[in-house]
FIKOLZA-1660 file (N, C-alpha, C; in steps of 0.1 Angstrom, whole numbers, plus 5000, padded with zeros to 4 digits):
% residues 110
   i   px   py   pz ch aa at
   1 4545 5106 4781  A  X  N
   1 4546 5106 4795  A  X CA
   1 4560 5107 4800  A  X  C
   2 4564 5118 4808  A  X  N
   2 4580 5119 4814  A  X CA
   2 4582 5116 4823  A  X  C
   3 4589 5110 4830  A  X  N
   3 4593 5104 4843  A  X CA
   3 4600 5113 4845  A  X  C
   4 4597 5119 4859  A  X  N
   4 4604 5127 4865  A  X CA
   4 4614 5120 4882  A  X  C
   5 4624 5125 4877  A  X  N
   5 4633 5120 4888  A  X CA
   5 4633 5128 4903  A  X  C
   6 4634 5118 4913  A  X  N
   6 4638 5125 4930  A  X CA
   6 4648 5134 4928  A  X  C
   7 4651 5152 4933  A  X  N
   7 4656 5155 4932  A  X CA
   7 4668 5153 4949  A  X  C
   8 4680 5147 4946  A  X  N
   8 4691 5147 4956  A  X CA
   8 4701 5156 4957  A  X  C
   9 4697 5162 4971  A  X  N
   9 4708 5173 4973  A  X CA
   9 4722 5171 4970  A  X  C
  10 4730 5183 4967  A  X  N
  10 4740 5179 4964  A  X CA
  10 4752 5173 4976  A  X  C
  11 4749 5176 4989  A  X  N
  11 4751 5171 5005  A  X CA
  11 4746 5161 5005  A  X  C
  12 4736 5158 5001  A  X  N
  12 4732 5140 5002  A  X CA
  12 4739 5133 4991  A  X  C
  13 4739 5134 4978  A  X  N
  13 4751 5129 4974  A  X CA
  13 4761 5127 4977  A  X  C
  14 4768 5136 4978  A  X  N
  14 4782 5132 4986  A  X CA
  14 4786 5127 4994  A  X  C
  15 4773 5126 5005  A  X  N
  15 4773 5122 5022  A  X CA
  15 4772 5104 5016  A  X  C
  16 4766 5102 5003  A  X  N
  16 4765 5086 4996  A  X CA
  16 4779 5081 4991  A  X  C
  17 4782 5089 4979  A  X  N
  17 4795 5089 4974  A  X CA
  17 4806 5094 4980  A  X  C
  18 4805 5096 4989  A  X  N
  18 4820 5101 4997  A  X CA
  18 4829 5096 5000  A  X  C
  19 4826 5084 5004  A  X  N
  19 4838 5071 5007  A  X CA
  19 4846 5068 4993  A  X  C
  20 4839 5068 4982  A  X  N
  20 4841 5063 4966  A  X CA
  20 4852 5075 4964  A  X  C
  21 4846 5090 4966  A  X  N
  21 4853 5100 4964  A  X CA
  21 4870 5099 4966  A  X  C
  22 4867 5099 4986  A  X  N
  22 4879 5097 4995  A  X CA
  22 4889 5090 4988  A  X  C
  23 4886 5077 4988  A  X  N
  23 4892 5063 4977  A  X CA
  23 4901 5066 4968  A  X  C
  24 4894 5074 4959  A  X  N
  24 4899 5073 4943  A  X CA
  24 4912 5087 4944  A  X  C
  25 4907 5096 4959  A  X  N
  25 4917 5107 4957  A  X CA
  25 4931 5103 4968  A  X  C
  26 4932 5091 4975  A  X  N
  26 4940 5084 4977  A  X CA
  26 4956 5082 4971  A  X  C
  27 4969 5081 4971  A  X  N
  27 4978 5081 4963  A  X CA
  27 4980 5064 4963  A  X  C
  28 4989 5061 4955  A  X  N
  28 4998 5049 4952  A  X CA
  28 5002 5047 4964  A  X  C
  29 5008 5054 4967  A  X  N
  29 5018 5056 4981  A  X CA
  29 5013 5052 4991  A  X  C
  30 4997 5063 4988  A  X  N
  30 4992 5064 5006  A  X CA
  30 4984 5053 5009  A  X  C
  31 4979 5046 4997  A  X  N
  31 4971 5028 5001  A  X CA
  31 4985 5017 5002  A  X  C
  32 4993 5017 4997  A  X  N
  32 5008 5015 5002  A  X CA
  32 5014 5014 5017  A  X  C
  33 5010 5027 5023  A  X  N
  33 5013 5026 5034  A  X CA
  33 5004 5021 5038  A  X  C
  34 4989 5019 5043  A  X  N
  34 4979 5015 5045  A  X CA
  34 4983 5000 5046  A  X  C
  35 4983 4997 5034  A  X  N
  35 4988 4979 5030  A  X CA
  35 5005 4977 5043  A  X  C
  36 5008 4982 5039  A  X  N
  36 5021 4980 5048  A  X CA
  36 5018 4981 5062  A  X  C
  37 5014 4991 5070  A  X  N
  37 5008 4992 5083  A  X CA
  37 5002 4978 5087  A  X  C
  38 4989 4973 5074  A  X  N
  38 4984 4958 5077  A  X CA
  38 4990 4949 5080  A  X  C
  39 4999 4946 5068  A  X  N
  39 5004 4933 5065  A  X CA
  39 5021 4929 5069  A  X  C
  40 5025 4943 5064  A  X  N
  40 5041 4940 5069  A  X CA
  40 5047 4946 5081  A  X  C
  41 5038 4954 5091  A  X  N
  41 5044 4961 5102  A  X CA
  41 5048 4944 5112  A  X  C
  42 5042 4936 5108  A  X  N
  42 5046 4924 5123  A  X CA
  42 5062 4922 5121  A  X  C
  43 5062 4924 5111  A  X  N
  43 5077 4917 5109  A  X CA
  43 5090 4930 5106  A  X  C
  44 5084 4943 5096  A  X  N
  44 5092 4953 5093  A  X CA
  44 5093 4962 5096  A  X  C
  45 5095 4973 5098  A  X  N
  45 5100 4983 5103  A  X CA
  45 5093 4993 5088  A  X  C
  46 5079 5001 5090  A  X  N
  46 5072 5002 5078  A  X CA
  46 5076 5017 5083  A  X  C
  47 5071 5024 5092  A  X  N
  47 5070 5041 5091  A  X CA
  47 5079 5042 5104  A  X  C
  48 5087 5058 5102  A  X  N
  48 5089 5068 5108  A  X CA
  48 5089 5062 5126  A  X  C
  49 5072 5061 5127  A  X  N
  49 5071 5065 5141  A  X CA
  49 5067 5047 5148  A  X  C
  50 5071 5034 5143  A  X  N
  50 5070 5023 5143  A  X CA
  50 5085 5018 5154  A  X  C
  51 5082 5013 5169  A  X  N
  51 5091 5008 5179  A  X CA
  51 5095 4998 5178  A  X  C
  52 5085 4988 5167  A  X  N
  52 5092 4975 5173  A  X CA
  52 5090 4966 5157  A  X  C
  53 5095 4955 5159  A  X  N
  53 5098 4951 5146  A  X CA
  53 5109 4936 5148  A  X  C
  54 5107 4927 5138  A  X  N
  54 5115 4915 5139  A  X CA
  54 5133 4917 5134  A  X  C
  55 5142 4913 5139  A  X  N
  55 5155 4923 5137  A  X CA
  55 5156 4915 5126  A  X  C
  56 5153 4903 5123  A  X  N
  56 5160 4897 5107  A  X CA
  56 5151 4904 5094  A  X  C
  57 5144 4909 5097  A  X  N
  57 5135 4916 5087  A  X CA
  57 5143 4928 5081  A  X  C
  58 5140 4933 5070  A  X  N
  58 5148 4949 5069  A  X CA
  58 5138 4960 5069  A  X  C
  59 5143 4969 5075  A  X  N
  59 5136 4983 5076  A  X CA
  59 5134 4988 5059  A  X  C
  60 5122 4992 5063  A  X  N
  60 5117 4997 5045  A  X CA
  60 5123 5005 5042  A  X  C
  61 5129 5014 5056  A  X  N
  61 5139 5025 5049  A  X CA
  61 5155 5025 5043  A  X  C
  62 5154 5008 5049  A  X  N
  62 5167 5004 5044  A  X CA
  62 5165 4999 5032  A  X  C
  63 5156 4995 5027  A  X  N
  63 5150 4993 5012  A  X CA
  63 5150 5001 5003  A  X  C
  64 5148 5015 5007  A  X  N
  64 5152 5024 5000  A  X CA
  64 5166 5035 5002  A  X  C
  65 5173 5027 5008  A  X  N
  65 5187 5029 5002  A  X CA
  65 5192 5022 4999  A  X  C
  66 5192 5010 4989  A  X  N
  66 5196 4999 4990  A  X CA
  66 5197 5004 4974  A  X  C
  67 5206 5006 4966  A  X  N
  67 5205 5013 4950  A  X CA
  67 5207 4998 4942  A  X  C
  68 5206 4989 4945  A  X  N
  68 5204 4973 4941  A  X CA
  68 5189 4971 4940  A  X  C
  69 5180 4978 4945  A  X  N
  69 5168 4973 4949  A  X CA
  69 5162 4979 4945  A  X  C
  70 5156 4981 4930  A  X  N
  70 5146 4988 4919  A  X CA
  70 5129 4985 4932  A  X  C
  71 5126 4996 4920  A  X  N
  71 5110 4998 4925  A  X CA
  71 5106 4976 4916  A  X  C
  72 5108 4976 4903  A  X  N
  72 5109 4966 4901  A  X CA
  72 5112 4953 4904  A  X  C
  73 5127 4952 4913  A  X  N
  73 5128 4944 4918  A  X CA
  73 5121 4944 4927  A  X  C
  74 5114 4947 4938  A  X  N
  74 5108 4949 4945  A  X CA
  74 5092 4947 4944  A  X  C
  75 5091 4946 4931  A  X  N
  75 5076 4939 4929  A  X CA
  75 5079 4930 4927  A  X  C
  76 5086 4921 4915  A  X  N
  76 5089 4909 4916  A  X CA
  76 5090 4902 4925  A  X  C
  77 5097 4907 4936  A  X  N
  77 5104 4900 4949  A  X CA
  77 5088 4892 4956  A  X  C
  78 5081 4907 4957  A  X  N
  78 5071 4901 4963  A  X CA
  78 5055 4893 4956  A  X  C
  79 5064 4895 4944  A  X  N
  79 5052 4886 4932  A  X CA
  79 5055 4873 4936  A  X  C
  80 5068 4868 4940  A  X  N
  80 5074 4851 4942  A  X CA
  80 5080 4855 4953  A  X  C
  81 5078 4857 4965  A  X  N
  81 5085 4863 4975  A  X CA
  81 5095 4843 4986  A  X  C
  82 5084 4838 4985  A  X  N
  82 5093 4822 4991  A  X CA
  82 5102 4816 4979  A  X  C
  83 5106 4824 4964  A  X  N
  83 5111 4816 4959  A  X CA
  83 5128 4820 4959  A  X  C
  84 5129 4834 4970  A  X  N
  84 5141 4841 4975  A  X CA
  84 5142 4845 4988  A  X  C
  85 5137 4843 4993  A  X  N
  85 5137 4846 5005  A  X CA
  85 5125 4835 5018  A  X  C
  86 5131 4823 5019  A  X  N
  86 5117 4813 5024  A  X CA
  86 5111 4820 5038  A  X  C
  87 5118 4827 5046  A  X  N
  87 5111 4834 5055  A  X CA
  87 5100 4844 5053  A  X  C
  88 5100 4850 5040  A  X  N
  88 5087 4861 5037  A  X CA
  88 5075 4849 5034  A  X  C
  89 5068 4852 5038  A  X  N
  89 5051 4845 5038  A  X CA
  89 5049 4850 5027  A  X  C
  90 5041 4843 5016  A  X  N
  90 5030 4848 5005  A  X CA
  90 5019 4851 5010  A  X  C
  91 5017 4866 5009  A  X  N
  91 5007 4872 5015  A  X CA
  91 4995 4871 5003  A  X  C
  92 4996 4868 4992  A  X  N
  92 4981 4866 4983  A  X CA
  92 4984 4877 4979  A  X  C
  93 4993 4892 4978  A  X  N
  93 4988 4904 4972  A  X CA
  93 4984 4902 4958  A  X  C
  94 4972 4913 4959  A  X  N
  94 4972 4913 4937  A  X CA
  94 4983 4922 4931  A  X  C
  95 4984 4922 4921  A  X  N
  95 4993 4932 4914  A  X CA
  95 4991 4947 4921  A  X  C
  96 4979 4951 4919  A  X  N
  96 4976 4970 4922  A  X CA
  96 4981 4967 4933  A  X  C
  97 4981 4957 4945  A  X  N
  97 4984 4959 4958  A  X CA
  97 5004 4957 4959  A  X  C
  98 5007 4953 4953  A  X  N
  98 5021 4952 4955  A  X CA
  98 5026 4963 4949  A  X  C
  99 5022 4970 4932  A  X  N
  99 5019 4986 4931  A  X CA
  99 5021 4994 4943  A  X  C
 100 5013 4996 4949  A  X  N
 100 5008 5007 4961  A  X CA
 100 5021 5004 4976  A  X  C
 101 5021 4991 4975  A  X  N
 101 5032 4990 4983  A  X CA
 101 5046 4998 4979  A  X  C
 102 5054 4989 4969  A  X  N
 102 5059 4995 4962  A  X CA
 102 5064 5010 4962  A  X  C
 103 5051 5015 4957  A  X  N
 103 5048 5029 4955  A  X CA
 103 5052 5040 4968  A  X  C
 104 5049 5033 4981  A  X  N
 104 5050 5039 4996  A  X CA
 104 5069 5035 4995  A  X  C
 105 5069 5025 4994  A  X  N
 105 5086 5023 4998  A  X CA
 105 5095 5032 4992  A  X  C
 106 5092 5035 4979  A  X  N
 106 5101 5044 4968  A  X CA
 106 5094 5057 4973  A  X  C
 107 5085 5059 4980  A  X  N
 107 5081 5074 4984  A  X CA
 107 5087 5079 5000  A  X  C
 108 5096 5069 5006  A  X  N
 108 5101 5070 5019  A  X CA
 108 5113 5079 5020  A  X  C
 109 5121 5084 5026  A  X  N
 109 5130 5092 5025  A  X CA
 109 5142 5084 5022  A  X  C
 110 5155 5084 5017  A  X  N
 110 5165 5078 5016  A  X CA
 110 5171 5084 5026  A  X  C
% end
């Protein structure tokens, strides 16, 4: 006896898995900025088209001219972020999220 399966359009699939799709074709960078929009616009100065911002904080784009300040350092920093700087909040990031961040800052213009 064969069990035969529902046949699913290939539009209905995708209309299912499309979000999963969207996701995975995503960059480093572009969930980076996403994360940064969230978490760091109250205080930094994250994109381009961003007016306002805390003035002790530094502009991300000042981050990326800063030739002291590796993609590296830069994850570190914010792996222990209160044990250099006590005004940054520990935001709980995971690793892939400080990645992605990361990833957007080193992808900013110099």
């Amino acid at each position: 006896m064969t069990k035969t399966l529902p046949i699913v359009s290939a539009a209905i699939l995708a209309s299912l898995l499309g979000a999963g799709w969207a996701q995975a074709a995503e960059t480093a960078a572009e969930r980076g900025e996403i994360l940064a929009r969230r978490w760091c616009a109250a205080c930094h100065v994250v994109t381009a088209d961003q007016t306002t911002a805390s003035s002790d904080a530094p502009s991300f784009f000042v981050l990326t001219g800063d030739r002291a300040r590796t993609a590296a350092g830069l994850a570190d920093f914010l792996l222990l972020p209160g044990t250099t700087h006590s005004q940054m909040p520990d935001l709980h990031l995971s690793r892939v999220e400080i990645a992605d961040i990361v990833a957007y800052v080193v992808s900013l213009p110099k």
